[in-house]
N, C-alpha and C positions, 0 to 999 in steps of 0.2 A: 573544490574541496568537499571531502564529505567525512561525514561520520561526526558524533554526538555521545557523550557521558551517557551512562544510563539515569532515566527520570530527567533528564535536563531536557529544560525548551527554551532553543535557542531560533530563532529563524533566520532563515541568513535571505537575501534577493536571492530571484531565482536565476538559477546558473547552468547554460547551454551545457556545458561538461556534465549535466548531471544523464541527459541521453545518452551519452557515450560509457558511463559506468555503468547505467543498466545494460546496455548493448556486451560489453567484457562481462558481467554476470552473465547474463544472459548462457554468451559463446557457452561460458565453464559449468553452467546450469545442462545444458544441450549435453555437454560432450561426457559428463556423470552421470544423465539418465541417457546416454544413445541405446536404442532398441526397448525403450517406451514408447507410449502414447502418453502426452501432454501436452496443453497449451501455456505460453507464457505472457503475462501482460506487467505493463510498468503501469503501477496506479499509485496512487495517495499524490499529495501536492507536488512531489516533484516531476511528476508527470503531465502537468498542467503548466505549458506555458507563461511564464511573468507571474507566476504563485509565488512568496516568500513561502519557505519551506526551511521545516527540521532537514538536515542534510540526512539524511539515513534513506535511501535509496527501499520503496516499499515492492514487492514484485509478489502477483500471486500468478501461482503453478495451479491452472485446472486440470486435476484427473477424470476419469470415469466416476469413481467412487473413494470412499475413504479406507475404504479393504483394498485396494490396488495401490492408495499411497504408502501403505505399511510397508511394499516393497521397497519403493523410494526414499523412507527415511533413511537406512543407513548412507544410502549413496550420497544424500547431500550431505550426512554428519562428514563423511571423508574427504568433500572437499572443505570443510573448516564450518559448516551452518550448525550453530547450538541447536539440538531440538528442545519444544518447552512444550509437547503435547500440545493440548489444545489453549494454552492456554487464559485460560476464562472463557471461550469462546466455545462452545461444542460446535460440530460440523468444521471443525478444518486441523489441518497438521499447522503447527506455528516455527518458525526455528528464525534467529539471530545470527547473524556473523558479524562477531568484532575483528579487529586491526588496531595493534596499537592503545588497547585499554579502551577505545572508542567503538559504539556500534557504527556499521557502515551498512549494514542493511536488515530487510526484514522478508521472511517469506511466509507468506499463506497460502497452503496450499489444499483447495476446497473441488467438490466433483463441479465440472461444468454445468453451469445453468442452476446451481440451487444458490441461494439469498444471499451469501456473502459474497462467493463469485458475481452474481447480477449486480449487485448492489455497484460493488467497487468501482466496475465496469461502467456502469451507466450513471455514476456523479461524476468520475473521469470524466467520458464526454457530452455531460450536460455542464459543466464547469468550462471547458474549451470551446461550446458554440455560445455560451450566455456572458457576457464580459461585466454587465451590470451585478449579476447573482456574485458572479466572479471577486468584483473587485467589496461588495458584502462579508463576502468569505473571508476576505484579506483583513479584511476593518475588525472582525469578530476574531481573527487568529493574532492580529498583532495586541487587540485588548488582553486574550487569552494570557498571553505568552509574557505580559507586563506581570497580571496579576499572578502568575503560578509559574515562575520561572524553575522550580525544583521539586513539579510535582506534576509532570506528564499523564498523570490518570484524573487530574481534575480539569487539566487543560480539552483533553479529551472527551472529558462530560458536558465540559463548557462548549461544544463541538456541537454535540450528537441532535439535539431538534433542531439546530439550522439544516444538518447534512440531511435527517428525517424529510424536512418540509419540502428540501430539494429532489429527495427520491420521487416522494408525491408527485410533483412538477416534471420529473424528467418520464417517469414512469404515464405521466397524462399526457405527455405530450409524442411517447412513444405509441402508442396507444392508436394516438390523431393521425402519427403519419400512414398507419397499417390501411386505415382506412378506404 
């Protein structure tokens, strides 16, 4: 099952189905921009293996730059994605798709390789080789999710220096392997 009220934090166990909806995004993501250039990755917790996670399927689209997304927005507006500009964020395109009054997904879409793109990507997979940081994660998001159940931007803040110290830690440790 997926999809989420807006502001609500609800987490549900993590659920194998949730690969196979990013994967059907995915398809209908590909076949709205055919004859771009883009990358697409599944991040935020439900992309992470045995993560409890808000059900809202997170997916960032890397362009070239944020002047070649501008093409892109309307294509994703048509197949049903709200755009929200940048949302509070500068550096990326943001859009929503609901279903049913419920959001089911989120996309960011930022140029390959600059901070948000990197970021995402490398707590993804420093969250799925470290089980210990992992299961930290888990413990800080189910406290999160007690105390601010209808307030998603504090849950979120209550987030950001665990995910920070893990950048640090994954970004040193990418660092080691170059080596």
């Amino acid at each position: 099952m997926i999809g989420l009220k807006t502001d609500m934090v609800e987490l549900l166990p993590y659920d194998y189905t949730w690969k196979d909806e990013f994967q059907k995004m995915k398809k209908d993501i590909e076949m709205a921009l055919n004859g771009y250039t883009f990358d697409i990755q599944h991040v935020g917790s439900t992309s992470i293996e045995g993560c409890p996670a808000k059900p809202v399927i997170d997916i960032n689209i890397g362009i070239e730059s944020l002047e070649y997304g501008n093409q892109l927005v309307p294509l994703l507006i048509n197949i049903g994605y709200i755009y929200k500009g940048d949302d509070g964020i500068p550096g990326r395109h943001y859009f929503k798709k609901q279903e049913n009054g419920v959001t089911v997904s989120h996309i960011h879409m930022c140029p390959i390789g600059d901070e948000i793109w990197k970021n995402q990507i490398l707590f993804r997979d420093y969250m799925r080789e470290h089980p210990e940081q992992l299961q930290e994660y888990i413990e800080l998001k189910r406290k999160l999710a007690i105390l601010y159940p209808t307030d998603r931007a504090s849950y979120s803040l209550g987030k950001k220096n665990f995910i920070e110290n893990i950048l640090v830690e994954a970004e040193a440790l990418k660092r080691s392997r170059k080596k």
